[in-house]
C-alpha positions in Angstrom: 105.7 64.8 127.7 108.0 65.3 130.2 108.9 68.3 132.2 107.9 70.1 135.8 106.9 73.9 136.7 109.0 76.0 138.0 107.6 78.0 141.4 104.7 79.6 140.9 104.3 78.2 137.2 100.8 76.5 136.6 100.8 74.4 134.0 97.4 73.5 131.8 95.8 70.4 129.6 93.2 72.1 127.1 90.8 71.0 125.3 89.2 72.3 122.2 86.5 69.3 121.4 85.9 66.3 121.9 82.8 64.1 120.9 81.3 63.1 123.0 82.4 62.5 126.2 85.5 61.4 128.4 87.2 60.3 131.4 91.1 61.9 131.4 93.8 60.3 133.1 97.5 61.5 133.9 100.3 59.6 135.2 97.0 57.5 136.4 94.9 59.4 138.2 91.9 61.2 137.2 92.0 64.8 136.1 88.3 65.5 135.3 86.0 64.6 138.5 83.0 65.8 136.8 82.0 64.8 133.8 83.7 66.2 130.7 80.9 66.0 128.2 79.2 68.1 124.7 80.9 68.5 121.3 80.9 72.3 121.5 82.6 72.7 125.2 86.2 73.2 125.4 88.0 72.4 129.0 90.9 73.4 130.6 92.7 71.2 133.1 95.0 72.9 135.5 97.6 69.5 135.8 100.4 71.2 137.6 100.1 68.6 141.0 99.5 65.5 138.7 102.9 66.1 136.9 105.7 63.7 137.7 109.6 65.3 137.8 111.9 62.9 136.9 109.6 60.4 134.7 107.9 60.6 131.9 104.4 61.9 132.1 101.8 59.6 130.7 98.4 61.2 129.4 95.4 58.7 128.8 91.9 59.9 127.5 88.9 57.6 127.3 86.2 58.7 124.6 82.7 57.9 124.5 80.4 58.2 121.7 77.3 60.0 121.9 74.6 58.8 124.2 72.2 58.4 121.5 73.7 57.4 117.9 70.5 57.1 116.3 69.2 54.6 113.7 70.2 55.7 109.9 67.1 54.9 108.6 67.4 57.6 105.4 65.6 60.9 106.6 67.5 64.1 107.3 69.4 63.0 110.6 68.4 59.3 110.2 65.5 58.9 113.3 66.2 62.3 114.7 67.5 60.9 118.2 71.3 61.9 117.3 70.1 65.6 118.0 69.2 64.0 121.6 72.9 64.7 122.2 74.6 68.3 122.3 76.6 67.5 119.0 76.3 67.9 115.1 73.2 66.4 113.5 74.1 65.2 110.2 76.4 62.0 111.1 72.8 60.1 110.9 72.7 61.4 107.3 70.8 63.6 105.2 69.9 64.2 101.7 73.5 65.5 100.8 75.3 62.8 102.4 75.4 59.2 103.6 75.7 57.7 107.6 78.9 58.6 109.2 79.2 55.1 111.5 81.1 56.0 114.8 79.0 59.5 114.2 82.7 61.2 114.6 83.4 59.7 118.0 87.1 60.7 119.0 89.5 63.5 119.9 88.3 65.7 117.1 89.9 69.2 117.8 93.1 70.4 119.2 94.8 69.4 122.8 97.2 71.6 124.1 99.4 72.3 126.9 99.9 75.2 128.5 102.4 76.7 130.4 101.5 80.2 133.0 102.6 82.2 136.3 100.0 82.1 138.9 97.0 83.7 136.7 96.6 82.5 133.6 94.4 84.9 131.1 91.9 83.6 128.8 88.9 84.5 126.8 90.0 87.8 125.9 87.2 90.3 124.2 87.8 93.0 121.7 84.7 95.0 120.7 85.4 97.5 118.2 82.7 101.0 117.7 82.5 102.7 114.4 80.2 105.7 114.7 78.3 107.1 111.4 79.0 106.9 107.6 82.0 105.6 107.1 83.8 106.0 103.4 85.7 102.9 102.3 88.5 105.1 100.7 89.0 107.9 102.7 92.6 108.9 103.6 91.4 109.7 107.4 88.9 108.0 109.3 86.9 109.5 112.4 88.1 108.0 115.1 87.1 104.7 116.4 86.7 103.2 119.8 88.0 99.8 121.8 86.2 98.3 124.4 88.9 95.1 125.2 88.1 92.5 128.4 89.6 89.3 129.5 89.2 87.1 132.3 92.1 85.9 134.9 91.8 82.7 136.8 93.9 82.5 139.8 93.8 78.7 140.9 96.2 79.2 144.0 95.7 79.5 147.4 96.5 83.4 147.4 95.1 86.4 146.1 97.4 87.7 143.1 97.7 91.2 142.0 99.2 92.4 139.0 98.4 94.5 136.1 96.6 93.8 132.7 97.9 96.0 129.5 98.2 95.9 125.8 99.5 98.2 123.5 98.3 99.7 120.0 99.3 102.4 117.7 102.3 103.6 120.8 100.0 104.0 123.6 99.3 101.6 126.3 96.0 100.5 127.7 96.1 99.1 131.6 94.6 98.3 134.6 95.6 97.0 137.8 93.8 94.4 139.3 94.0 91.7 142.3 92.3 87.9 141.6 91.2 86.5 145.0 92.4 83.1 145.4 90.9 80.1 143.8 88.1 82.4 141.8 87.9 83.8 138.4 87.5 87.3 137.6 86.2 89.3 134.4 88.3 92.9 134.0 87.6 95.5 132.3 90.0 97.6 130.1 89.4 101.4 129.8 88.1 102.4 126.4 90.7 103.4 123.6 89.8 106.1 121.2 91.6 104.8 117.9 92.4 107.0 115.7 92.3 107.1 111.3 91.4 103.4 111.9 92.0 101.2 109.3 88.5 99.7 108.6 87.5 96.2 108.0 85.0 95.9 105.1 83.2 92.5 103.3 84.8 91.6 100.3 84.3 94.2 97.2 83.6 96.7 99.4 87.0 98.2 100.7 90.2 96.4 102.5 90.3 93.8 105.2 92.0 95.3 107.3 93.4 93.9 110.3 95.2 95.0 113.8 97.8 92.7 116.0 96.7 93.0 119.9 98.9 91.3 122.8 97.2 91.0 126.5 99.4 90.6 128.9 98.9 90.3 132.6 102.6 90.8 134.7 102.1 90.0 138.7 103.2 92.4 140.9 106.5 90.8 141.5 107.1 87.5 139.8 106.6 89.4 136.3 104.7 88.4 133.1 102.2 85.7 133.8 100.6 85.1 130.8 100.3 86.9 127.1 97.6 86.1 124.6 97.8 87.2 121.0 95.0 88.1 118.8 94.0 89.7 115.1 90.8 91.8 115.2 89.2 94.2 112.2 87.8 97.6 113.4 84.4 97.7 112.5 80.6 97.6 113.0 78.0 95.8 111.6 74.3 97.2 112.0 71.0 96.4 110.5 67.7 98.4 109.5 64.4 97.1 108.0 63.9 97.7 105.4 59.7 98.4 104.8 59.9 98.7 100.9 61.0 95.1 100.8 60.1 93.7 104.2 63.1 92.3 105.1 66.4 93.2 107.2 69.5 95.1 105.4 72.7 95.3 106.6 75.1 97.7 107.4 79.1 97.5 107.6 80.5 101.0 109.0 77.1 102.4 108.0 76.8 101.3 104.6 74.3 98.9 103.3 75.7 96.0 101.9 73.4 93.9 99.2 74.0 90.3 100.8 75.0 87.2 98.2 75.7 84.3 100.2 76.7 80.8 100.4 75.6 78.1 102.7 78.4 76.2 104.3 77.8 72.4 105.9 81.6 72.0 107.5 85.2 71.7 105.4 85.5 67.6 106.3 82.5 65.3 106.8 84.6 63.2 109.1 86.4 66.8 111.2 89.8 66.4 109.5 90.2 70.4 109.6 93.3 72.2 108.3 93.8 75.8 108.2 95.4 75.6 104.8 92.0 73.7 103.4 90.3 76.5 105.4 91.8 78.7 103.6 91.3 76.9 99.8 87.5 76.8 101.1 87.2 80.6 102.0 88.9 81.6 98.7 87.3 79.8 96.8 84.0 81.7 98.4 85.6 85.3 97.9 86.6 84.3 94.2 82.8 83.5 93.8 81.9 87.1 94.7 79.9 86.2 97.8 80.5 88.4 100.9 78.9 86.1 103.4 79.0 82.4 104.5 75.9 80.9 106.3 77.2 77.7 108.5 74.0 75.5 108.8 72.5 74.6 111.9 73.2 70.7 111.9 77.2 70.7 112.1 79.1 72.5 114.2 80.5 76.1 115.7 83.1 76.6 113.3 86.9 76.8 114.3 89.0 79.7 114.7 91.3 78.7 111.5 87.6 79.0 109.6 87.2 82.7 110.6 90.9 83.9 110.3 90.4 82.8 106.8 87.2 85.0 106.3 88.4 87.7 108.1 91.3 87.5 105.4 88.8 86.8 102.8 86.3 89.7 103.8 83.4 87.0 103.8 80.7 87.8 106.5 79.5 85.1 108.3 75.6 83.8 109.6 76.3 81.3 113.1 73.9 79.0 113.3 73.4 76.9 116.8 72.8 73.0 116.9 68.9 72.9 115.9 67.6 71.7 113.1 63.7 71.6 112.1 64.2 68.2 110.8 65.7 67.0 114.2 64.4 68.8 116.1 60.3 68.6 115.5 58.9 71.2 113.3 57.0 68.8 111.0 54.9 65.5 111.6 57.8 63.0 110.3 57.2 59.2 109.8 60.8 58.5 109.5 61.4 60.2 113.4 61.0 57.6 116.5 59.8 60.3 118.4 57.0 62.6 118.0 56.9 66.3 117.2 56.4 67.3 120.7 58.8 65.2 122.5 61.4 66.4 119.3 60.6 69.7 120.1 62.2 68.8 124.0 65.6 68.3 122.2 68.8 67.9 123.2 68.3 66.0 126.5 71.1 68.2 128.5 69.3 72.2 127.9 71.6 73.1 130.3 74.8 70.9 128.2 73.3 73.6 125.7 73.6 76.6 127.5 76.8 76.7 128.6 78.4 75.4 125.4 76.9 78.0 123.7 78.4 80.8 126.0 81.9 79.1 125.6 81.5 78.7 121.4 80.5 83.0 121.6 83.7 83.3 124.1 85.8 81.6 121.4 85.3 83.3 117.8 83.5 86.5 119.2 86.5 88.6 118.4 86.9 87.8 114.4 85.3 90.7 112.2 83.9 88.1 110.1 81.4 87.1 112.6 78.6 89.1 112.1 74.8 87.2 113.1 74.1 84.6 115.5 71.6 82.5 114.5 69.3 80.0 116.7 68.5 76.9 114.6 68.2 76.3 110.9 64.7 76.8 110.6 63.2 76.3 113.9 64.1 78.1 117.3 65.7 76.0 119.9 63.3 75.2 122.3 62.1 78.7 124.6 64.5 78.1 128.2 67.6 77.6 125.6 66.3 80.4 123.2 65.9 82.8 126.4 68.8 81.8 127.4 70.6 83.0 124.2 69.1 86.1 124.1 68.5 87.0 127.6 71.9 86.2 129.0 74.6 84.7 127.1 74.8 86.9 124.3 74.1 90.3 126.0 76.5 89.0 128.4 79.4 87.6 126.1 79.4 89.9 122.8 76.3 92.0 122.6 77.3 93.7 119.4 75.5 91.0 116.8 72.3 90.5 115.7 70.5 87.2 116.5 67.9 85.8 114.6 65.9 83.2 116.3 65.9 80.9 113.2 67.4 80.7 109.7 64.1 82.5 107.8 62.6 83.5 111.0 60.6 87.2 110.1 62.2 88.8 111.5 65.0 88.6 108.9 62.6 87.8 106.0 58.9 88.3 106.2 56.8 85.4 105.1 54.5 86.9 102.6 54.1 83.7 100.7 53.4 81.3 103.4 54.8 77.9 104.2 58.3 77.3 104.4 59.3 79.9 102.1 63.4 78.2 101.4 64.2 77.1 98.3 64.4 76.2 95.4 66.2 73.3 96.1 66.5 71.7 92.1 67.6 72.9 89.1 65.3 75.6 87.8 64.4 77.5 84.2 66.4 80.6 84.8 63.7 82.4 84.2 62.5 82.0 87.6 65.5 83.8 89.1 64.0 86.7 87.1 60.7 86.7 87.4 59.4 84.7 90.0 59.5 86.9 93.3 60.9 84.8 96.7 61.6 85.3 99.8 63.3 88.8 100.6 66.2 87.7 102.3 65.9 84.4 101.0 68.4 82.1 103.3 68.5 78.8 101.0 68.1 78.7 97.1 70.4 76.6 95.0 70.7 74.1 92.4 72.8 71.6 91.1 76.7 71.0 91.1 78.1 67.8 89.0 81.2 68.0 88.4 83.2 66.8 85.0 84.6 64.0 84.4 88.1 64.0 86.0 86.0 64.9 89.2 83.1 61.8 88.8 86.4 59.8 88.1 87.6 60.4 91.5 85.4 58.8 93.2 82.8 56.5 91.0 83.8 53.4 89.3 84.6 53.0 85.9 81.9 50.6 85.7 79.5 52.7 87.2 79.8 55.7 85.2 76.6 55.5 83.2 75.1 59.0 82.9 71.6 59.5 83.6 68.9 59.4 81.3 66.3 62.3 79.7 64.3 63.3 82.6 66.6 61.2 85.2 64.4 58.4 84.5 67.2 55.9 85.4 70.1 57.1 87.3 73.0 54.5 88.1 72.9 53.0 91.8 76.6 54.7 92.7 75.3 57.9 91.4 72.1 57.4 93.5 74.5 56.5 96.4 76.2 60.0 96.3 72.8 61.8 96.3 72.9 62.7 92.4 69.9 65.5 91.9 68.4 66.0 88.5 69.6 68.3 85.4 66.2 66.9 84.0 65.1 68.2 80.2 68.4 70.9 80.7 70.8 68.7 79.1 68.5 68.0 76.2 69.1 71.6 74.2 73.0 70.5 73.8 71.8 67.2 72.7 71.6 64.0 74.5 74.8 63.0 76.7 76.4 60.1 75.1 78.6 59.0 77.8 79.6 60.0 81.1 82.3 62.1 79.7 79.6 63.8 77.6 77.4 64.6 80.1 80.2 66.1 82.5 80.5 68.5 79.7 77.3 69.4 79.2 76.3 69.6 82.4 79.0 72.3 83.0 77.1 74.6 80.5 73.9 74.1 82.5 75.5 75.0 86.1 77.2 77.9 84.7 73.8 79.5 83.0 72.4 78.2 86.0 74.7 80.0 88.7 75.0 83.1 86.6 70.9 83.2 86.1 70.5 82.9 90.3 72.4 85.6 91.0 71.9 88.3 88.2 68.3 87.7 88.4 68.4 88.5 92.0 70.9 91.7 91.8 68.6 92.8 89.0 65.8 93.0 92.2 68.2 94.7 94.3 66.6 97.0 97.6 62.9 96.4 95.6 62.5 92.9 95.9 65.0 91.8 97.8 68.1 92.6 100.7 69.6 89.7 99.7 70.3 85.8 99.1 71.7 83.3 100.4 72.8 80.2 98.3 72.1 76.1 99.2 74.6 75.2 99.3 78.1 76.2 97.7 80.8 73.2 99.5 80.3 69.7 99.6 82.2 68.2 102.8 82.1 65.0 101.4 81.7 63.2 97.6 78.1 64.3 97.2 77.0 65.3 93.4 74.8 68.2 94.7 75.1 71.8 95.8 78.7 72.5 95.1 81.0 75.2 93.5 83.5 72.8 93.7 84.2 69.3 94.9 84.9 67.7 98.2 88.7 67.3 96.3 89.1 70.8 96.3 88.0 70.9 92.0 86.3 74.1 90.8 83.1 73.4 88.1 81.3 75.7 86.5 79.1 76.8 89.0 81.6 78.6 90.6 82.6 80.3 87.3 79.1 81.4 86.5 78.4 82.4 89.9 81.7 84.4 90.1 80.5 86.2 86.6 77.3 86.8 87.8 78.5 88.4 91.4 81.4 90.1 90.1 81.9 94.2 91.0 80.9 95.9 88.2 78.4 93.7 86.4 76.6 94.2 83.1 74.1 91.7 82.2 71.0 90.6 79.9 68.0 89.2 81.2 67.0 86.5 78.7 62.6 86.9 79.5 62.6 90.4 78.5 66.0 91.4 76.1 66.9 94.1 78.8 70.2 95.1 79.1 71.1 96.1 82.7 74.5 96.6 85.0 74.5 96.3 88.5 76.6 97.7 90.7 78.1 95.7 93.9 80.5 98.1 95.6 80.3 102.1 96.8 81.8 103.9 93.8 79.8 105.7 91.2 80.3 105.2 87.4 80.1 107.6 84.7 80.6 108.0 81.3 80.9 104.2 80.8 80.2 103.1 77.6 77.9 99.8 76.7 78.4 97.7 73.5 76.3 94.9 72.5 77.3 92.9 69.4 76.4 89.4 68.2 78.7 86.8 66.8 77.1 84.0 64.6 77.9 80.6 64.5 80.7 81.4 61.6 82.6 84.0 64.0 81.0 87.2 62.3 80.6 90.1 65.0 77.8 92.5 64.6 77.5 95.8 66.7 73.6 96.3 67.5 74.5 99.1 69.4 76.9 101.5 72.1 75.8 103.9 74.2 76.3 106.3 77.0 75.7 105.1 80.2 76.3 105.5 84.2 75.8 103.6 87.7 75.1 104.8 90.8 76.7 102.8 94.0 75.1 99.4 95.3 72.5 99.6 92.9 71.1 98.1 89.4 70.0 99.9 86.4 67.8 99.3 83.1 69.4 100.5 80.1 67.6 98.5 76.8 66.1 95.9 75.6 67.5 93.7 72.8 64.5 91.1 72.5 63.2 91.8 69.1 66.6 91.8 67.8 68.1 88.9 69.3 64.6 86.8 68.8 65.2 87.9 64.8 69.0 87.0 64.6 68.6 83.8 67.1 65.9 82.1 65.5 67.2 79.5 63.1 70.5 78.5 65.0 71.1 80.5 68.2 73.5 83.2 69.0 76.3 84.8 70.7 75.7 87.8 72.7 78.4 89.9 73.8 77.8 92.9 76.3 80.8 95.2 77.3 81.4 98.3 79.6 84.3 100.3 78.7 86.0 103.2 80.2 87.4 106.1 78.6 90.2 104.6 77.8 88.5 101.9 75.7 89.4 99.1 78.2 86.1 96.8 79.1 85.7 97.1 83.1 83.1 94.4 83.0 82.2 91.8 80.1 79.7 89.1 79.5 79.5 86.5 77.0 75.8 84.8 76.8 75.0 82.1 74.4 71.2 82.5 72.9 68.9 79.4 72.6 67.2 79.2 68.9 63.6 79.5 68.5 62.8 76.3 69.9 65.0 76.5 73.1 67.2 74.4 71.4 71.4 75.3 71.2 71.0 73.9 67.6 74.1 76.4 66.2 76.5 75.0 68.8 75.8 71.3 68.5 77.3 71.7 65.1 79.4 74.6 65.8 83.0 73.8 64.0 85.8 72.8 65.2 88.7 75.1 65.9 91.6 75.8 67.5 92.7 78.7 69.6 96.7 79.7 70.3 97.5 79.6 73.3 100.8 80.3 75.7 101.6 79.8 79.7 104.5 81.6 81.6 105.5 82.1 85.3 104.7 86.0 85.7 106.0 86.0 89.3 106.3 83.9 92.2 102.7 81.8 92.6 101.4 83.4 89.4 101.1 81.5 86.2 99.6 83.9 83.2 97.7 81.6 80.6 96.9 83.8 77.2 94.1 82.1 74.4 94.0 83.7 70.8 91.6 83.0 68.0 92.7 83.3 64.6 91.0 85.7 62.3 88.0 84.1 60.3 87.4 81.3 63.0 84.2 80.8 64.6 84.2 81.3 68.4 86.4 78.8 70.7 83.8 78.2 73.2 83.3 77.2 76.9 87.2 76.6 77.3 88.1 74.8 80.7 91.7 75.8 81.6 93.6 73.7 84.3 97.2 72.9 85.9 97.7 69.1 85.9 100.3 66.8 86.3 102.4 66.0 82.8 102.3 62.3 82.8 98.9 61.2 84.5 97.1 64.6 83.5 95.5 64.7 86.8 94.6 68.1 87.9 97.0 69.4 90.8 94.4 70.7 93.3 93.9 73.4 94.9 94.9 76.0 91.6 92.9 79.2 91.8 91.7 80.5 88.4 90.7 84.6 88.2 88.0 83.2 85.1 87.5 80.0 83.7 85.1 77.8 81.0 85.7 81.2 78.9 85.0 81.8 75.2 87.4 83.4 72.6 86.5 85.2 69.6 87.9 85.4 66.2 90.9 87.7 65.8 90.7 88.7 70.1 92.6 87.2 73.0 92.1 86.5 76.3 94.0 86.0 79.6 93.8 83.6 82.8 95.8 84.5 85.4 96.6 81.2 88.2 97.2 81.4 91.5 99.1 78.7 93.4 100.6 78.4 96.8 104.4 77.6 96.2 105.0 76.4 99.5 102.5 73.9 99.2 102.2 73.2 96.0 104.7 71.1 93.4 104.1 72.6 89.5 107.9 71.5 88.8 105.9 68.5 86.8 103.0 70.4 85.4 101.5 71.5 82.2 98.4 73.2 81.0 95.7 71.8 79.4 92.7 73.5 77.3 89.4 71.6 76.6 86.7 73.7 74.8 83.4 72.5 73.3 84.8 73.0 69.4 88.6 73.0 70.6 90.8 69.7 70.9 92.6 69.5 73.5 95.6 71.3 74.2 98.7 70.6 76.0 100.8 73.8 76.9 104.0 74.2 78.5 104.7 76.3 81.0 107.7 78.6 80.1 
């Protein structure tokens, strides 16, 4: 770098992480004379004396790794002592991922310079009030009020006075103000009455919504000193608890929102962020359906790019701070050096802690996204820290969320069953998602996640790829390497795998039954059992073979596609224990005069209608309708069946569909392990600019074209070009219907001038289609 302030110009080396510790030199000389330590604490250097005017400047930065690495000894954070340090847990490994060996040590977030007057202004603070019931639709909105801060360091030798302003909707908002020299002061903006706000609402409950705001702060006479620019959502998020289910609801502008979640671990195991993988990540969690994102207690405070991507998205999002339980002592543990109660003592630095934390809240407090703090994933941090968060730093730096001392602390979820209440962790009969009551607000229950076999290809050998056995007696060292979990017995009803390839298939009918199951069985408990749930995990930040919607390469399985169906808006379903027929109804508008069809299609093709009906839906809310056991246990018993369920409007469009495939009498998919083969039409074309439109057709006559995987690859080595965003995938087709995908790519960033679409279905050949 090379340039020199003019007068009164300070100039600024900034720091938004670094792990774990440093010494910084310029031009030579030091410029941090205490020590510059913590993963979660930016720093701002003021450099203007150090700079040279004529020469080039020279910047050199010495990094240290944590003070304790840890031994990776194969428990959840190796030996525990990594959470010694003020920094992310999991580099010691865990049961999703393997040792990370310099444990991230580097420059691992963004260094900037900065250029100001005399004041420079920084950690501005928007909060936003939304009194009362708010409607997502209305044309005018009661007004709503701004309450907008920001501090102003002065580092000269003079007091400075000047005036702080911003301006929304025409009207200006200012104050004037004088900074004593060499001191740092917090000013406070007048409130703004904003009126027929545009309101910020989760995903599938109204817009996102977003205003531009520019601080400025001029100086008396030298002019502007410094600007910063921000994007906020007007909103407010409140909770209630609930006593018929014992747990805590939330509210967004006064409305209760049923909460389907995702846990997140970080986007890049090794901190290689980008906001456009951010933004892959995030969409890929609002195509799912979910409107919240739970970051996990053993990584890190995530980045600004991570939340301007939810606020776009409309996803919610839990905060967790830097405890763990494993870490940090809440069982007896053989594979910790330490004991529980020295564990319990963790990090070393409380105080490292404390200020860290103020300076994470100071840095994504404003996104609309942000809506819980949360102390630890599943144990508090230790009571001067946890006293310290509550007490001070977030009265002090936000005071508009909620904080929950731990991840199923009571007070978000009450204990009624006792122990540790998460989970559960493995693959389950679905029936369980139906009938077996959890936690409330259950904070982690998940499942598998293997992908197919382009994804396994990616990153297991060819020699390796030796699918596991019936009941995962023998599983293949690679696979064990990358933390494989058990489908068990729930391959065996589509027949044995024969191959790698084979089992990839497969398993993609078990995640998406599996996915689907978890969350209609817990929408179907909706305000009586439960206030919501939160999935472990959905994203893998690394080549695990558990937990994920879609791989670490940015590849979509089925998981995702039964989870999207299962989540979707307007939702009409069939519990599989009991025959009933139900809808659920996941945003604030009321449905009538909706009528629901049920038909069967047998392994030939043949549709049969068993019945359509009248039927309605009231807002945020499930409903009963009938039961179809006896029929469906009469028609499914020798070879399975198809089950179709469809809502229609008035106009005899379907506003929500679901296609189930019924087990025979025995459990057993024995129809479609000989179900023929068939083929299905099919045509691609460019609808507009990032939109490809990919239509299937099945021939009258034709049995179904079943569990169709559409994807964009690359003509000549039929890789897939990653990331693509699908609005439905692994779908079915029946005889003498069509159906249509619509893609979504990012022509800036992606290249389809090579690309093709291909068609693999369970009874269908593959297909090669061009894309006109």
């Amino acid at each position: 770098m090379k340039f020199l302030p003019k007068k009164n110009e300070q100039v600024w080396l900034n720091f938004r992480g670094i792990n774990y510790s440093c010494e910084i030199f310029l031009n030579g000389k030091k410029v941090n004379d205490e020590p510059y330590e913590g993963m979660f604490l930016r720093q701002s250097f003021n450099i203007t004396s150090l700079l040279k005017d004529k020469e080039k400047n020279r910047l050199a930065v010495i990094v240290y790794p944590p003070d304790h690495v840890g031994n990776p000894n194969g428990g959840q954070g190796g030996d525990g002592i990594i959470a010694k340090n003020v920094s992310h847990q999991y580099v010691a490994g865990w049961d999703w991922i393997q040792p990370i060996r310099d444990r991230n040590t580097g420059i691992w977030d963004k260094v900037t310079i900065e250029k100001t007057g005399s004041v420079n202004l920084k950690n501005p603070h928007v909060i936003t009030r939304v009194p009362g019931i708010r409607d997502n639709d209305a044309e005018i909105q009661p007004d709503a009020f701004l309450e907008v801060a920001a501090e102003l360091e002065n580092p000269t030798k003079k007091a400075v006075e000047g005036t702080l302003s911003y301006e929304l909707n025409g009207e200006t908002v200012s104050k004037d103000v004088s900074i004593k020299a060499n001191s740092t002061t917090k000013v406070q903006l007048p409130e703004f009455t904003l009126k027929n706000p545009k309101l910020w609402w989760p995903h599938m409950y109204g817009p996102q919504n977003l205003y531009d705001l520019k601080l400025t702060f001029k100086e008396k006479k030298q002019g502007v000193s410094d600007e910063e620019s921000l994007k906020f959502g007007v909103r407010e998020i409140t909770r209630k608890w609930n006593e018929h289910t014992n747990s805590m609801q939330i509210m967004v502008n006064g409305k209760k929102i049923f909460i389907k979640g995702g846990n997140w671990i970080i986007s890049d195991a090794m901190l290689r962020f980008t906001p456009e993988r951010y933004d892959a990540e995030i969409r890929f969690h609002r195509d799912m359906n979910l409107n919240l994102i739970r970051i996990w207690g053993g990584a890190l405070t995530e980045r600004p790019e991570f939340y301007e991507a939810c606020d776009k998205y409309g996803l919610l999002v839990i905060q967790d701070f830097w405890i763990s339980a494993d870490c940090n002592g809440k069982w007896v543990d053989p594979m910790k050096l330490e004991d529980q109660w020295t564990r319990r003592k963790y990090p070393d630095d409380h105080n490292l802690f404390v200020e860290s934390a103020r300076d994470m809240v100071k840095m994504i407090r404003n996104h609309p996204s942000l809506a819980i703090y949360c102390g630890g994933n599943e144990l508090t941090p230790p009571m001067d820290i946890m006293d310290a968060l509550q007490n001070d730093i977030l009265p002090e730096e936000d005071g508009t969320r909620w904080f929950i001392t731990y991840s199923n602390s009571d007070s978000m979820s009450f204990n009624f069953l006792g122990g540790n209440g998460d989970g559960p962790y493995t693959i389950q009969n679905t029936d369980v998602f139906w009938n077996h009551k959890t936690w409330p607000f259950n904070s982690e229950v998940g499942s598998v996640g293997v992908g197919d076999i382009q994804s396994l290809k990616r990153f297991i050998p060819e020699e390796n790829l030796v699918p596991p056995t019936f009941n995962d007696s023998t599983v293949d060292k690679v696979w064990d390497y990358h933390k494989y979990i058990g489908y068990e017995h729930h391959i065996r009803p589509y027949g044995d795998a024969k191959d790698a390839k084979d089992f990839g298939k497969k398993a993609q009918l078990v995640n998406y039954n599996q996915y689907r199951a978890l969350m209609e069985g817990f929408s179907s408990h909706m305000w009586d059992w439960y206030t919501g749930t939160i999935i472990w995990k959905t994203q893998n930040p690394w080549t695990a073979m558990r937990g994920q919607m879609y791989d670490y390469y940015l590849d979509p399985n089925a998981c995702l596609y039964g989870l999207r169906k299962g989540s979707e808006p307007l939702h009409v379903m069939y519990n599989h224990t009991d025959g009933m027929v139900m809808a659920v109804n996941n945003t604030f508008d009321t449905y009538h005069n909706l009528m629901l069809r049920v038909e069967t299609v047998d392994m030939e093709g043949n549709k049969k209608l068993f019945t359509q009906v009248i039927v309605g839906i009231e807002p945020s809310s499930s409903k009963k309708y009938l039961s179809v056991k006896r029929y469906l246990d009469k028609v499914a018993k020798e070879n399975g069946i198809f089950l179709r369920l469809q809502l229609l409007d008035m106009d005899q469009q379907p506003v929500a569909e679901n296609f189930y495939w019924v087990p025979d009498a025995q459990g057993e998919y024995s129809g479609i392990k000989k179900l023929a083969s068939t083929s299905v039409t099919a045509q691609a074309k460019k609808s507009k600019k990032g939109k490809i439109e990919v239509t299937l057709s099945q021939n009258a006559d034709q049995p179904v074209a079943f569990f169709n995987r559409i994807s964009v690859v690359d003509k000549e080595t039929g890789k897939r070009i990653l990331p693509v965003f699908y609005d439905d995938n692994y779908v079915s087709v029946i005889a003498e219907e069509s159906k249509t995908i619509t893609i979504d790519y990012d022509p800036a960033n992606t290249d389809l001038s090579n690309a093709e679409i291909t068609i693999e279905g369970w009874n269908v050949s593959t297909k090669h289609i061009q894309i006109q």
